[in-house]
FIGUKOL-294242 format. One record per residue (C-alpha): residue in three letters; x, y, z. Coordinates in steps of 0.5 Angstrom, whole numbers, padded with zeros to 4 digits, always signed. Example, Ala and Ser with C-alpha at 12.3 -4.5 7.8 and 13.67 -1.06 7.14 Angstrom:
residues 2
ALA+0025-0009+0016 SER+0027-0002+0014 
This chain:
residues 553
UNK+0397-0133+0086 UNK+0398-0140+0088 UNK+0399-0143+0082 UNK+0403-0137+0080 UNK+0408-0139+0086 UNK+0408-0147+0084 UNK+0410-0145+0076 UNK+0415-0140+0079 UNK+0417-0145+0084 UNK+0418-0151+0080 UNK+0422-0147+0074 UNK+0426-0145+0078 UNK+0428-0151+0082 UNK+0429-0154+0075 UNK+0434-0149+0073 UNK+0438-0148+0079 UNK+0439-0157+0080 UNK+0443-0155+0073 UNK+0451-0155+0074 UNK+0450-0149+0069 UNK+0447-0145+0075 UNK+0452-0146+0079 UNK+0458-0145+0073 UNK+0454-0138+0072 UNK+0454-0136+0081 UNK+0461-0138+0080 UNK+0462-0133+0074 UNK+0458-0128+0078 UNK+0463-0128+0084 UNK+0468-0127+0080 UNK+0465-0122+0077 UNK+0465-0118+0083 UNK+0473-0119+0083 UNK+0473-0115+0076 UNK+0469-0111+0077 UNK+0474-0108+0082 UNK+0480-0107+0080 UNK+0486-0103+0084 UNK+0489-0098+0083 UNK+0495-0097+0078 UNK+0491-0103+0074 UNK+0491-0103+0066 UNK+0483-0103+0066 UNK+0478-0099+0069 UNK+0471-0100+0071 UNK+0469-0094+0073 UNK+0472-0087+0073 UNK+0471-0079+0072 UNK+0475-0076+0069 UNK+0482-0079+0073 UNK+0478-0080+0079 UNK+0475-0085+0083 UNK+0472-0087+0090 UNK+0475-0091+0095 UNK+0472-0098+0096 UNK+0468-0097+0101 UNK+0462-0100+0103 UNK+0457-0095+0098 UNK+0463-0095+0092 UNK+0464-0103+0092 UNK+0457-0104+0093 UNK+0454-0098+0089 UNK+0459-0101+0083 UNK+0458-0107+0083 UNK+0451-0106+0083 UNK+0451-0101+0078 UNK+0455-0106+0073 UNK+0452-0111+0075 UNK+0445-0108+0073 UNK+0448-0107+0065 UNK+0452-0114+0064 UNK+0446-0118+0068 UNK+0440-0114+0064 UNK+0443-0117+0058 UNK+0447-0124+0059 UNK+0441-0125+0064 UNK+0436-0124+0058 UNK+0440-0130+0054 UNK+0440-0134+0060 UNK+0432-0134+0062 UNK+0430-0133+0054 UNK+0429-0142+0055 UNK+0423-0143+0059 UNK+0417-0142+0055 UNK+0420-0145+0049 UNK+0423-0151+0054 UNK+0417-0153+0055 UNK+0414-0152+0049 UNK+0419-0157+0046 UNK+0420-0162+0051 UNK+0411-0163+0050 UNK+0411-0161+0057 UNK+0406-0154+0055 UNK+0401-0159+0052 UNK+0401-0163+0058 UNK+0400-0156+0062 UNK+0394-0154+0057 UNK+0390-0159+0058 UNK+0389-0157+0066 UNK+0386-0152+0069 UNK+0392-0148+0069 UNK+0391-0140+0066 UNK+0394-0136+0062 UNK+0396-0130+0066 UNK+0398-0136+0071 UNK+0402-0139+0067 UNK+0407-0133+0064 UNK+0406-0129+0071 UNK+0410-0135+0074 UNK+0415-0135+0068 UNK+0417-0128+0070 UNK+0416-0129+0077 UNK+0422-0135+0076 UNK+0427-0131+0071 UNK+0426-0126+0076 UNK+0428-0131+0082 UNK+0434-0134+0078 UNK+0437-0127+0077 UNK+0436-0125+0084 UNK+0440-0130+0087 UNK+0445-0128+0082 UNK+0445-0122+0084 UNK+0444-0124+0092 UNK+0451-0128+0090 UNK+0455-0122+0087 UNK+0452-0118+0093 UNK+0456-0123+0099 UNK+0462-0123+0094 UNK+0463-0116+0094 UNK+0463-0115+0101 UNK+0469-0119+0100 UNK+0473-0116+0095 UNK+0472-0110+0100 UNK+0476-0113+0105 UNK+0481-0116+0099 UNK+0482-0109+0097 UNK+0484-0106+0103 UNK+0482-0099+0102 UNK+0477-0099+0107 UNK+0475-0104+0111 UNK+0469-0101+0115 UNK+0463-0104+0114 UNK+0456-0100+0112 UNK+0451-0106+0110 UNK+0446-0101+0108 UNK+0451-0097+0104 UNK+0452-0104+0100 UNK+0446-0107+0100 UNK+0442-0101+0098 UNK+0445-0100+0091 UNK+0443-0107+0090 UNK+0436-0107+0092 UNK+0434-0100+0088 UNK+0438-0100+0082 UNK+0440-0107+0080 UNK+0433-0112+0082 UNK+0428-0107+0078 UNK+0433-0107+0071 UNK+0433-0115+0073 UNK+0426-0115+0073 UNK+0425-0111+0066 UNK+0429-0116+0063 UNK+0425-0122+0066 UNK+0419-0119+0063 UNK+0422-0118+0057 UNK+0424-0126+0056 UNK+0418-0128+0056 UNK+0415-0122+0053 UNK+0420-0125+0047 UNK+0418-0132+0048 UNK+0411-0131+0047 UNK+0412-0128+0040 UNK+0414-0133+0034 UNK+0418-0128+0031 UNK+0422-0125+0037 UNK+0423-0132+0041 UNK+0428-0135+0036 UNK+0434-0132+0033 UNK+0430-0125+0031 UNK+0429-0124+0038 UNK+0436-0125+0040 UNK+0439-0120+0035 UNK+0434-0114+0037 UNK+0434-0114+0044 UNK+0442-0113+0044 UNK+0441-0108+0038 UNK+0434-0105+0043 UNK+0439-0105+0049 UNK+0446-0101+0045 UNK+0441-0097+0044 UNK+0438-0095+0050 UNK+0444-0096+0053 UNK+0448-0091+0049 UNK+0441-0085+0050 UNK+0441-0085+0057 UNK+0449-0086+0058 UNK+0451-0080+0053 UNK+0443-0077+0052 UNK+0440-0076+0059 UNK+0441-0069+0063 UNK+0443-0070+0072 UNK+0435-0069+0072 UNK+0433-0073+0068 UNK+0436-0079+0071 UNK+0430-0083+0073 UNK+0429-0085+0066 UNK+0435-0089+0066 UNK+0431-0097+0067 UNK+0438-0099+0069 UNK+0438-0093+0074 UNK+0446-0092+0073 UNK+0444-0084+0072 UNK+0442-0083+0079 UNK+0448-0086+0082 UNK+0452-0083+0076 UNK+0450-0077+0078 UNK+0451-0077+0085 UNK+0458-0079+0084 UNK+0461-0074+0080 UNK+0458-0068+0085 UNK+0462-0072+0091 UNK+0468-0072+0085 UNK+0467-0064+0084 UNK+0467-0062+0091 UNK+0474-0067+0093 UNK+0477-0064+0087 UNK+0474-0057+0085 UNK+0478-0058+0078 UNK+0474-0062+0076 UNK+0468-0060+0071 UNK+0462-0065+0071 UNK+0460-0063+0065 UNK+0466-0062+0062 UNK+0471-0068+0064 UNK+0469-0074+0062 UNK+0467-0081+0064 UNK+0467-0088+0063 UNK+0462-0094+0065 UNK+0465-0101+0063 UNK+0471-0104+0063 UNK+0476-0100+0059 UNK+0483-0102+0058 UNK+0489-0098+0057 UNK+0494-0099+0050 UNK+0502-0101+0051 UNK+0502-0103+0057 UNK+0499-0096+0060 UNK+0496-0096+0067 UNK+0490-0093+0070 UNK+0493-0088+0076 UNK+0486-0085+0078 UNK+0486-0080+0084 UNK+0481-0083+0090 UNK+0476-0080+0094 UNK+0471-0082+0099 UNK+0464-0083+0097 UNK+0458-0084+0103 UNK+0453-0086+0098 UNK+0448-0084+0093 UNK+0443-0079+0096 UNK+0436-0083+0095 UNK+0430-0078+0095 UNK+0423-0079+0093 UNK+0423-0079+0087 UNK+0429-0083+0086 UNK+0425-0089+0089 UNK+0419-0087+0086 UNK+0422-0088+0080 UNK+0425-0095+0081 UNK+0419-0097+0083 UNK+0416-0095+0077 UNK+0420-0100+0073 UNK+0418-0105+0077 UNK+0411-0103+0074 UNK+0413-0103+0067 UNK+0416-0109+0068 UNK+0409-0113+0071 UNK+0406-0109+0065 UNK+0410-0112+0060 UNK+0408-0120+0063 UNK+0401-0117+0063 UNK+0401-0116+0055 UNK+0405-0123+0054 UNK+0400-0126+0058 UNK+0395-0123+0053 UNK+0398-0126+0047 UNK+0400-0132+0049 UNK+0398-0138+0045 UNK+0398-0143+0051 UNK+0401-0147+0047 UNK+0396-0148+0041 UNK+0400-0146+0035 UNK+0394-0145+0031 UNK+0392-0139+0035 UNK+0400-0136+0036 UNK+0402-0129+0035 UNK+0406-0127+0029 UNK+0405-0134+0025 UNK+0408-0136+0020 UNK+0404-0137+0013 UNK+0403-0145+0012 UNK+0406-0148+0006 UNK+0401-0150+0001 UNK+0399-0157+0000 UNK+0404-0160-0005 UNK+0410-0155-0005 UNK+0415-0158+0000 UNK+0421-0155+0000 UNK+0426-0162+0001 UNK+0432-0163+0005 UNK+0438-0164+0000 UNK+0444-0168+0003 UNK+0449-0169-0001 UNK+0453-0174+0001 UNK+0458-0176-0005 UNK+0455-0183-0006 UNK+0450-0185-0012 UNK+0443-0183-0009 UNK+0440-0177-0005 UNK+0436-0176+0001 UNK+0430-0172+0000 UNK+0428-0170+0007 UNK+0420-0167+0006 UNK+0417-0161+0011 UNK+0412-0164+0014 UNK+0411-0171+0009 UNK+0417-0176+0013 UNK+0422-0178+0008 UNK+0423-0181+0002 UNK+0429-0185-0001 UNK+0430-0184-0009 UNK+0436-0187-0013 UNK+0438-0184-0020 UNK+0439-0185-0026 UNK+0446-0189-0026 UNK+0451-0188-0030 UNK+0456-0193-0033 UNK+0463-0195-0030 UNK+0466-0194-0037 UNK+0463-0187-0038 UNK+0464-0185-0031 UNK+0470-0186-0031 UNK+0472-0184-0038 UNK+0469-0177-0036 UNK+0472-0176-0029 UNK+0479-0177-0033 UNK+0477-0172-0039 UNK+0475-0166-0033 UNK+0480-0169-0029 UNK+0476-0169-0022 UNK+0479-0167-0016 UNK+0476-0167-0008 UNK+0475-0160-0009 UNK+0470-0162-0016 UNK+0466-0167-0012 UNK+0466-0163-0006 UNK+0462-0157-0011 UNK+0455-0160-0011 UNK+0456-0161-0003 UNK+0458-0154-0001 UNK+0452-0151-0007 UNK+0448-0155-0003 UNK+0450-0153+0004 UNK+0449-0146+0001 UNK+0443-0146-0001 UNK+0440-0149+0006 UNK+0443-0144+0009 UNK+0440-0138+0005 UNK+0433-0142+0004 UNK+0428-0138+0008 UNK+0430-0131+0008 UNK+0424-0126+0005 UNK+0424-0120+0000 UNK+0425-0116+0004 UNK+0431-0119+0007 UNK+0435-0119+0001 UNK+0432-0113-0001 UNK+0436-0109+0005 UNK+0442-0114+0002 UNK+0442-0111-0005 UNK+0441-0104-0002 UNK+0448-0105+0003 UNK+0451-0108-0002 UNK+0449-0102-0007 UNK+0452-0097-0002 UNK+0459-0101-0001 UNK+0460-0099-0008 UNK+0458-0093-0009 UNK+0459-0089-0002 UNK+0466-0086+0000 UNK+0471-0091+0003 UNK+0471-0087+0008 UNK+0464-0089+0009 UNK+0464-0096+0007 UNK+0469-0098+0012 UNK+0464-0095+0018 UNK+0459-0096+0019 UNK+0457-0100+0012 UNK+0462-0106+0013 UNK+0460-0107+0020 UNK+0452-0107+0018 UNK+0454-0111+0011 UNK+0456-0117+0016 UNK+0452-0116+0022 UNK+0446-0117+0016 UNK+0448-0125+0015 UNK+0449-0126+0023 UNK+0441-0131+0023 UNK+0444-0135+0017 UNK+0451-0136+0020 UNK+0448-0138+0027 UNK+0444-0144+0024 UNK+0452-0147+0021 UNK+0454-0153+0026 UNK+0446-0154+0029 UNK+0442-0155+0024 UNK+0442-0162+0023 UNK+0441-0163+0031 UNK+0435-0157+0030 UNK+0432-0162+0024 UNK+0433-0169+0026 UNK+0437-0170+0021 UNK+0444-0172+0025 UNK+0442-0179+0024 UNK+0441-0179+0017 UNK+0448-0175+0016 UNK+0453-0178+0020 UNK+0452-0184+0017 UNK+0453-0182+0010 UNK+0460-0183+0007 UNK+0465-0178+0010 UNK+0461-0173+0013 UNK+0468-0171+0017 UNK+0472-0170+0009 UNK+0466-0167+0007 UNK+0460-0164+0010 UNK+0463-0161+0014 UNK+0468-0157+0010 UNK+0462-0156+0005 UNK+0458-0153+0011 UNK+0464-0149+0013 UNK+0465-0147+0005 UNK+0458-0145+0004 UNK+0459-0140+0010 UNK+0465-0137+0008 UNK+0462-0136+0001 UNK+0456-0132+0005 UNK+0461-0127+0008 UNK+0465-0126+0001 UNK+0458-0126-0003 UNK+0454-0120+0001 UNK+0461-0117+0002 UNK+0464-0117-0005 UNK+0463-0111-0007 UNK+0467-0107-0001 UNK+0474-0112-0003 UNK+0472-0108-0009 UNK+0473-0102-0006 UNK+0480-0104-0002 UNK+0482-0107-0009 UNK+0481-0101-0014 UNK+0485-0096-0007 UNK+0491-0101-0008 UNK+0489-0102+0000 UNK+0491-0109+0000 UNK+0492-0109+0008 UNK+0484-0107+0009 UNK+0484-0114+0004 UNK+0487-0117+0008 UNK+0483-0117+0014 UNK+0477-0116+0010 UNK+0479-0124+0008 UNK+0481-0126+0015 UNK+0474-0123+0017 UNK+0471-0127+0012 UNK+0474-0134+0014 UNK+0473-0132+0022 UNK+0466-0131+0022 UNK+0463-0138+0019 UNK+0469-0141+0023 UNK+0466-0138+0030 UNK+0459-0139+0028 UNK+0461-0147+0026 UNK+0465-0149+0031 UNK+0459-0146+0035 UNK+0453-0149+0032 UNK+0457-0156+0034 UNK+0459-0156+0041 UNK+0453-0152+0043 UNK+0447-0155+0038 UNK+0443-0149+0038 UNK+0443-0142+0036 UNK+0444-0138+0042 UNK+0450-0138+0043 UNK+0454-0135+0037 UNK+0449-0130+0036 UNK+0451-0126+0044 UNK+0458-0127+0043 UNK+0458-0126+0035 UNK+0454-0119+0037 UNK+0459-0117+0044 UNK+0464-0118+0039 UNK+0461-0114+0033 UNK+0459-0109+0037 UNK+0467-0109+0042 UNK+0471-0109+0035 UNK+0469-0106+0029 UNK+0463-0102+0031 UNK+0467-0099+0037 UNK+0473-0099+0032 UNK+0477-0102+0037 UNK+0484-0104+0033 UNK+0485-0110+0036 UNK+0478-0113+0037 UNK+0477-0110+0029 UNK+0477-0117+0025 UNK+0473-0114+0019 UNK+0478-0108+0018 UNK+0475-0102+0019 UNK+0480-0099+0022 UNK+0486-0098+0018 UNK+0490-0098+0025 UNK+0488-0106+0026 UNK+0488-0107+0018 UNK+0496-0106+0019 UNK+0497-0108+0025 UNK+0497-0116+0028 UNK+0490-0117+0029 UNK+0488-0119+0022 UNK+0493-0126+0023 UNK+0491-0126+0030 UNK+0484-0127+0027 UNK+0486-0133+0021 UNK+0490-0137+0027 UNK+0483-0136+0031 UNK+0479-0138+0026 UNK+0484-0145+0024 UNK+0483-0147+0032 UNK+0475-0146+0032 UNK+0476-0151+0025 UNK+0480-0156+0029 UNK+0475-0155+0036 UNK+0469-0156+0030 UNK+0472-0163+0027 UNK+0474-0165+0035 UNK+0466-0163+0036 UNK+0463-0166+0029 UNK+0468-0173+0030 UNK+0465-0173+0038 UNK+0458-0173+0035 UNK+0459-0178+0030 UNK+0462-0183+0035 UNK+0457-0183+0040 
C-alpha cells in the first residue's frame, strides 16, 4: 500500500502543477453555473414534464451531482486516459520496470491517482454549487448534507468506474489509442440510454451513473405537489435541452428535501465501487509492465524485409523514404532533361492543381495505410446498404454510420508527422504550406467523398439537391475539423471526443442545427449547411496559422 500511495501521489501532483488542471477546475465551477439555469431560460437541465424542484440545497446539490456524474464519467475518461501511455512514451516505464515496483502496485496506483484528479474536481464543483444556491436565490437555506450527500453517493462511485476503465483501456494495445476512445463513448451512449430509457423505478440500482435513484425519488415528490402529473406518462428530460425560436422553459417548481437513501441504495453504490476495483484488478493482471513483447493484444510484427515506406512527396526532384524500423534513406531519381521536361509541361499544360496530384495520392494512401480486411470489409458493406436501402434509411441511420466509420483515419490528419518524427523532414521541404497542407486536406476530403458517394448518388438520382448540398458541406467540414485539430493539438484525442459529441448531438439525434451531414431534411434546407462551409474555411485558416507556427519555431 506504500508503494500504491507513492504511485498515486506523484502522478497526481504532476498532473495538477499542470495549468490544464486549472483550466479544467475553472470549466468545472462554471459547470455548476450551467447547470443551474433559472427559471424562463432557453435551456433546461432537468425537468419532469414542466416541473422542476426549487434550488435548495438537496435540488442544487442533487443535480449537480446527478450531472456531474454523466458529463465527468465521460470527459474525465479522456482527460485520465494518458497516465500509463506517458510514462510509457517518455521512457519513464522502463525505468520503473527495472525496480522493485510491481504490477498490482504500479496500476492500482494509476487508478487510485484518475480517481484522486476527478475527486477534486468533483470537490470543486461541490464548493461551486453552494454558491449558485445562494446566486439563484430561490432558497437560501443551507443543508450541507442535503448537498453534499448527492456527491458522495452518486458521483464519486461513477467517477471511480471510469478511473478504472482508463487504465483498464491503457493496459490493452487496441483499446489505448484511437479504438479505445471510440468505444468507450459508443459502450458509454449505450449505457446510458438503457438505463435513462430501459430500467423500471425498482431497478435503479443498476444504473452505475446512480442518476435512476435520484430520478426516481424526484418524480414521487413531483406527483405528490402535482397530482396531474403521471410519472409514467408525462415525460422527462436529462441533459441540456434547449427550446427553438427563442421559446422559454416556464417550468412549475416544487420543493424537494432529498432522495430517500435506503439500504440497498447505498449498498449498490458501494457495489460500483467493487466493480470498479474489479476492473483495475484485471488491468493489473495483463499489464505488460512496460515489456512490449509480453503486451496484450499486440500487433504481428512485420517481417523482415517488407518495410512499408513513408512517402513525402514534396514537389522537388527527389523523394524521401522513410523505412519502419530501418532509419532513413535518401534516393534521388532518375533526372529528366530541362528541354523534355518542359516541352512536356507545356504539351499537359501543367497547373498547381496537376503537380499537387502526386502529393494529395500520397497523403491519401498514408491516411488509409494500415486498416485490415475487415475494416474495409464493413466499408463496402455500408457503402452497399446507401445504394440499395430506401432513402429514408440512407439517410438515418446509414450516413451517420458511413461517417463515423472513418472517424481513426480522419484523427491522425494534422499530427502525423509530429506522432512519427518526421516534422522535421517535412518542414523543410519546399513549400509545405502551398502544398502539403492543402494535399493533407484534399486527401481527407476524398476519404469522406469515397466512403459516401454512394449516398450523393441517391440524393442526386431523388432530384434533392439541398440534401446534396449539406452532404458536400459535411464532407468538407469533417477533414477541416479533424486538420485543424490534429495541428494545434499534435495528438489525436481531441478530434475524436468532440467529432463524436457532435455526431452523436447532430446527425444521430437529428437535430437540424447541429445536423451537418443532412439527414434531416428540415436542416438540409435550413442555414446549417452554410453555417457549416464558413466553419470549415475558418478551422482551414486556424490549420494554416497552426501549421506556419510550426514551421517557424
Amino acid at each position: 500500500m506504500t508503494r500504491v500511495f507513492a504511485v498515486a501521489r506523484a502522478d497526481f501532483l504532476e498532473r495538477t502543477r499542470r495549468y490544464s488542471f486549472l483550466i479544467t477546475l475553472l470549466v468545472m465551477i462554471w459547470g455548476a453555473y450551467v447547470f443551474l439555469p433559472p427559471n424562463h431560460a432557453r435551456y433546461a437541465t432537468f425537468e419532469l414534464g414542466g416541473h422542476r424542484g426549487i434550488y435548495n440545497s438537496a435540488w442544487v446539490g442533487s443535480l449537480v451531482a446527478m450531472l456531474s456524474s454523466v458529463f465527468l464519467s465521460i470527459a474525465g475518461f479522456y482527460l485520465t486516459k494518458n497516465t500509463v501511455e506517458r510514462d510509457r512514451r517518455t521512457g519513464v516505464g522502463q525505468i520503473l520496470a527495472a525496480t522493485p515496483l510491481g504490477r498490482r502496485a504500479y496500476v492500482f496506483g494509476k487508478a487510485l491517482s484518475n480517481f484522486a484528479v476527478l475527486s477534486a474536481m468533483v470537490a470543486a464543483l461541490a464548493v461551486a454549487s453552494l454558491g449558485m444556491q445562494l446566486v439563484r436565490g430561490e432558497s437560501r437555506s443551507i443543508d450541507l448534507i442535503a448537498l453534499l450527500s448527492p456527491f458522495l453517493l452518486i458521483t464519486l462511485p461513477a467517477l471511480a468506474l471510469t478511473a478504472a476503465a482508463a487504465v483498464l483501456f491503457e493496459v490493452f494495445r487496441l483499446t489505448r489509442g484511437g479504438f479505445g476512445n471510440v468505444l468507450f463513448y459508443l459502450l458509454f451512449m449505450v449505457m446510458f440510454g438503457v438505463t435513462t430509457a430501459g430500467l423500471k423505478p425498482e431497478a435503479a440500482y443498476l444504473d452505475p451513473l446512480g442518476k435512476d435513484i435520484l430520478i426516481r425519488d424526484a418524480k414521487a415528490a413531483c406527483a405528490v405537489a402535482y397530482p396531474e402529473y403521471q410519472p409514467t406518462r408525462d415525460g422527462m428530460s436529462v441533459g441540456f435541452h434547449f427550446r427553438s425560436n427563442n421559446r422559454i422553459w416556464d417550468l412549475k417548481t416544487f420543493e424537494w428535501k432529498g432522495g430517500r437513501w435506503s439500504a440497498r441504495d447505498v449498498a449498490a453504490r458501494l457495489a460500483w465501487m467493487l466493480v470498479a476495483m474489479g476492473l483495475v484488478m484485471i488491468a493489473a493482471w495483463r499489464f505488460d509492465r512496460f515489456d512490449e513483447a509480453r503486451s496484450p493484444g499486440r500487433e504481428k510484427r512485420p517481417r523482415r524485409g517488407a518495410q512499408p515506406a513513408l512517402l513525402l512527396a514534396n514537389g522537388a526532384d527527389a523523394e524521401i523514404a522513410v523505412a519502419n524500423g530501418a532509419g532513413a534513406r535518401l534516393t534521388a531519381p532518375a533526372r529528366e532533361a530541362p528541354a523534355r521536361r518542359s516541352l512536356g509541361a507545356r504539351l499537359l499544360g501543367a497547373t498547381r492543381a496537376t503537380a499537387l496530384a502526386p502529393l494529395i495520392g500520397a497523403e491519401f494512401a498514408l491516411l488509409t495505410r494500415g486498416q485490415n480486411f475487415w475494416w474495409y470489409l464493413i466499408a463496402a458493406a455500408l457503402i452497399a446498404l446507401s445504394l440499395f436501402l430506401p432513402l429514408a434509411a440512407v439517410r438515418m441511420p446509414v450516413l451517420p454510420l458511413l461517417w463515423v466509420w472513418p472517424v481513426l483515419i480522419w484523427s491522425a490528419m494534422g499530427s502525423r508527422e509530429v506522432r512519427n518524427g518526421t516534422d522535421g523532414l517535412l518542414f523543410s521541404s519546399a513549400r509545405p504550406l502551398r502544398r502539403q497542407l492543402p494535399a493533407a486536406y484534399l486527401a481527407g476530403v476524398g476519404v469522406a467523398v469515397l466512403i459516401g458517394a454512394g449516398v450523393a448518388l441517391r440524393f442526386t438520382l431523388a432530384r434533392d439537391f439541398a440534401s446534396l448540398g449539406a452532404w458536400g458541406a459535411g464532407a468538407l467540414f469533417i477533414p477541416a475539423f479533424a486538420l485543424a485539430s490534429g495541428v494545434w493539438t499534435g495528438g489525436r484525442k481531441m478530434f475524436e471526443i468532440l467529432y463524436l459529441v457532435l455526431w452523436y448531438g447532430g446527425p444521430m439525434n437529428q437535430t437540424p442545427e447541429l445536423d451537418f451531414m443532412g439527414v434531416t431534411a428540415a436542416g438540409a434546407a435550413s442555414r446549417t449547411p452554410m453555417i457549416f462551409l464558413g466553419v470549415a474555411l475558418a478551422l482551414l485558416i486556424l490549420a494554416a496559422v497552426g501549421r506556419t507556427r510550426q514551421i517557424r519555431s
